[in-house]
N, C-alpha and C positions, 0 to 999 in steps of 0.2 A: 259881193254886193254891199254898198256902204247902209249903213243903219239908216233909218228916219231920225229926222232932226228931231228935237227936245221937244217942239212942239206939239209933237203926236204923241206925248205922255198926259195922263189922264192924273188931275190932282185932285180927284174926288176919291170917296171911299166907294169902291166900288162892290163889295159885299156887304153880305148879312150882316146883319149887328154883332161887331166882334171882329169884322173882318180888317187887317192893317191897310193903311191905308199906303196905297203906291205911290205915291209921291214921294215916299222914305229910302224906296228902292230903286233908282236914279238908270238902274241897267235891266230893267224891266218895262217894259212898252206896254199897251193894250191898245190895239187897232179899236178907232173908232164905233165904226158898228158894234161890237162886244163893249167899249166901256158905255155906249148910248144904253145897248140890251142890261146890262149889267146896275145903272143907275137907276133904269125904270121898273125893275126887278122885273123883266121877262124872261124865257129861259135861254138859258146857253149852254153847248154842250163843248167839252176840250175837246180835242181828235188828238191822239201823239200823232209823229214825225218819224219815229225809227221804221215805223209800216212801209211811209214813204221811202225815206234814203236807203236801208235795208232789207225790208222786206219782201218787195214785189218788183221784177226785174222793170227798166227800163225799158220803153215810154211806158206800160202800162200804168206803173206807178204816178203819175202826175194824173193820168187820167181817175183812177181810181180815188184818189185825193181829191178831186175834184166833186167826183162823184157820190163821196161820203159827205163832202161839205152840201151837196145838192139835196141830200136825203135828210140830213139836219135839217134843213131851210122848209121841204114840203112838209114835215112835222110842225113846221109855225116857227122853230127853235132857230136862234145865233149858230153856228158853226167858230169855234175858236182854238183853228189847228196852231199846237205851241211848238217852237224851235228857239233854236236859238242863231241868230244871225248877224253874224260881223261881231261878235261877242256882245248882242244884244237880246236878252231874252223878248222874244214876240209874242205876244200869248193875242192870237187871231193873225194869220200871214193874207200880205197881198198878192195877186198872182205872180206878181217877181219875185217874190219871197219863198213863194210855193215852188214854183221851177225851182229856183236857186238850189232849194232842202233837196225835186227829188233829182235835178239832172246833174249835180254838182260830183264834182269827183274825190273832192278831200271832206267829205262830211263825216263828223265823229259821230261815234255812238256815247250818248251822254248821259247814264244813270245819276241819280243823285249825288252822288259822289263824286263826278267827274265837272257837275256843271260849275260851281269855281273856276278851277282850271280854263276849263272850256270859255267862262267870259275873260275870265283875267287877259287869255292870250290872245281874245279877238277873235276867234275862229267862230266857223257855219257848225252845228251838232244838231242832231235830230234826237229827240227825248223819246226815252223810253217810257214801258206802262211805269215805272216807279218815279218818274222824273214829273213826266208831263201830270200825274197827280198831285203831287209837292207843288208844283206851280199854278196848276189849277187851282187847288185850294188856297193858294198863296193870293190868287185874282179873286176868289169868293163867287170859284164858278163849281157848283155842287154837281155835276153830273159829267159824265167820262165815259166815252166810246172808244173800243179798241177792239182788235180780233179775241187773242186769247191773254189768259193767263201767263207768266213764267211761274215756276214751281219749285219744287225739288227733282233733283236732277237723278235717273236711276245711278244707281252708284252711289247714292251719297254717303251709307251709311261708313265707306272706304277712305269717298273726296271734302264730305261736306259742302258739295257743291247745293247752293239755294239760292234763288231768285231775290234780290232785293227785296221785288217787288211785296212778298210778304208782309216782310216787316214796316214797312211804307205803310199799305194798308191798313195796320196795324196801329196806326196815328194819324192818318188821314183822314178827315172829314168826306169823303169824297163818296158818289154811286158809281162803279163802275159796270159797265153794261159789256160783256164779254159772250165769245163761245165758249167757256168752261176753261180750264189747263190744257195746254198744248199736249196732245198724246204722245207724243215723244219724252213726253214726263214723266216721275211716276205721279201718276193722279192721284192714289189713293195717301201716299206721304204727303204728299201736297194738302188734301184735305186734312187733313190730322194737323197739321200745323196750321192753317187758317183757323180749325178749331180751338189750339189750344191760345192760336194770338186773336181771339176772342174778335173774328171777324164777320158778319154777318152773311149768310150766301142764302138768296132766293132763287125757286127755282120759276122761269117767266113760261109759264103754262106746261111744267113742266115736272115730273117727281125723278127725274134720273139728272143728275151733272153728266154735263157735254163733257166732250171731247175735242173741243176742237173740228177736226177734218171728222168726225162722229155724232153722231146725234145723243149717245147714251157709251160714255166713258165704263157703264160697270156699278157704279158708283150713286146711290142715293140723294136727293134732296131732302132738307126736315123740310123746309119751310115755301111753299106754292103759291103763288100769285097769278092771277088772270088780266091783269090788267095795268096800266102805267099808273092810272089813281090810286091801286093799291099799292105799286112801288111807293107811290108820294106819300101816301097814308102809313107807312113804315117811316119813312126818311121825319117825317113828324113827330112818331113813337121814339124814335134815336133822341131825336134836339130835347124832348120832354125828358126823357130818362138823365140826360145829364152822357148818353154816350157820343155825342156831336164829334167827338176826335176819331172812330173808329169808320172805315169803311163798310161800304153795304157793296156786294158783290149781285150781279143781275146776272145768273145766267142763263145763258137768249141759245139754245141749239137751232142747229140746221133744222129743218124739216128731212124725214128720213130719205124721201124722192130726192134730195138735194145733198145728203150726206156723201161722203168718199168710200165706193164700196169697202163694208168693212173687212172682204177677205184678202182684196187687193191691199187695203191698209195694211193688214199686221203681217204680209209678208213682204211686205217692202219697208217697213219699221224691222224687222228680223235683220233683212239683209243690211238696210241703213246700219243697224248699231255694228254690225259685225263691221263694216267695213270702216267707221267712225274708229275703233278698237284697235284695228288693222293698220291705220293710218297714221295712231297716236294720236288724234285729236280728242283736248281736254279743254275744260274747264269754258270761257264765255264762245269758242269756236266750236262747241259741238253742237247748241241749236240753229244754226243759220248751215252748219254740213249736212246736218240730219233733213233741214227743210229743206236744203238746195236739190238733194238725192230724191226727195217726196215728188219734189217739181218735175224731175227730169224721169226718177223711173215710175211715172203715173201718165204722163204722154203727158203734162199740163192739169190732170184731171185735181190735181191738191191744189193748184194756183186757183183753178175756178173757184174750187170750193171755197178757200180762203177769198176771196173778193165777196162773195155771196155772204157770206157770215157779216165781213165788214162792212158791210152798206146795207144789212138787215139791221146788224148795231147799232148803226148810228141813226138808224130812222126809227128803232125803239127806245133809244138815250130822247131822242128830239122829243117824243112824247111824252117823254118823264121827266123832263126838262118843262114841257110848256105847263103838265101837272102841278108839278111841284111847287110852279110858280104863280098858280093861278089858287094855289089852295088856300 
């Protein structure tokens, strides 16, 4: 799919006070509706792309995409799903841009590291949670919708294996509204390093950290919030303190009626890693084996789950978006 012309670049400052202004960054785009939302200060929420291209098999994935951008919109909030297309970063996609990310066959997976690369050679990549918040933040768009977490990896103290995403967080301005760390992680190393990279986690009417395909990971919340004002009324406390660079994590659980049975979970997570172990599969190919196994030996019942999380996400990001922007 060829890029939009030059003219669909926004030469205004489209963020907060502080925020750079994109007209510096020539391979960066912001779809209209998002730099309009973005100039008027109302809210906008990012969606990543890697959900789309990799996450959720074909068609449903465009549908779902769709659908999260639709849950954004009934919250009052912009939707501004970010990819990268014809080696042009989009930050808000049209619906050709949308097919393109989910029904496309050569789509990369684009952590922050990769998106160089990724524009220099002109190619389609779908952003990751670590990516699409760099870019988010780089639009001077504060809020961020996704399923889960990436974490630490079990094993790690062997592999070293850890989520970018982390340490992103860890300098990003960004709220990101999630269902907790992928339970295919270990959660409780996960937590421990989000603690010690001094990242903020609420819990959104909730005192346990999600799981993901779980309502209650195991794992504790300090800090409880009932409401998206409260989320804004935090994001506030952060700009005031002087901590504006660091993320604020939201985590939003299933409802337990809507959780993945947890006995069905942890014996098909048992069998998943054995067989991940078995196969040799390491390092960035063992979350998308571990969730492909979840899809297929749950009859479907973990893809539900996962769509339900995502489109509860994004319609509680939309209201902490239109909070935060009215506050």
């Amino acid at each position: 799919m060829a890029p939009p012309t030059p003219a669909a670049r926004t030469p205004t400052n489209l963020g907060p006070a502080g925020a750079p202004r994109l007209a510096s960054f020539p391979r960066v785009i912001v779809e209209g509706d998002v730099a309009e939302a973005l100039r008027e200060r109302r809210g906008v929420v990012a969606l990543e792309s890697t959900l789309i291209a990799h996450g959720l098999p074909a068609p449903d994935n465009l549908r779902v995409a769709r659908e999260a951008e639709a849950a954004v919109r009934a919250a009052g909030a912009v939707p501004a799903t970010i990819a990268v297309v014809g080696g042009v970063v989009r930050v808000g996609l049209d619906d050709d841009a949308l097919r393109a990310v989910a029904l496309g066959d050569d789509v990369v997976k684009a952590g922050v590291r990769d998106l160089a690369p990724a524009v220099a050679r002109g190619v389609d990549a779908a952003t990751t949670v670590a990516s699409t918040a760099h870019l988010a933040a780089l639009a001077g768009i504060a809020v961020f919708a996704t399923g889960g977490l990436g974490g630490v990896h079990r094993g790690a103290r062997e592999s070293w294996d850890e989520s970018a995403d982390l340490t992103t967080l860890a300098r990003t301005g960004v709220v990101v509204v999630c269902a907790g760390v992928k339970s295919i992680l270990d959660v409780g190393a996960t937590l421990e390093r989000l603690e010690t990279l001094n990242v903020t986690i609420v819990g959104y009417r909730t005192d346990a950290f999600p799981g993901f395909y779980l309502s209650d990971s195991g794992h504790p919340v300090t800090w409880r919030v009932e409401s998206a004002g409260e989320v804004a009324a935090v994001m506030r406390a952060r700009a005031d303190l002087g901590l504006g660079d660091r993320a604020i994590v939201v985590a939003n659980p299933l409802p337990p009626a809507e959780q993945l049975d947890p006995a069905v979970h942890d014996h098909v997570l048992r069998e998943s890693l054995a067989a991940a172990a078995a196969a040799g599969v390491a390092g960035r190919d063992v979350t998308p084996f571990l969730l492909d196994r979840f899809h297929r030996e749950t009859g479907g019942a973990s893809l539900d789950a996962n769509v339900r999380l995502v489109l509860r996400n994004a319609a509680l990001a939309g209201e902490i978006a239109v909070a935060a922007a009215g506050a």
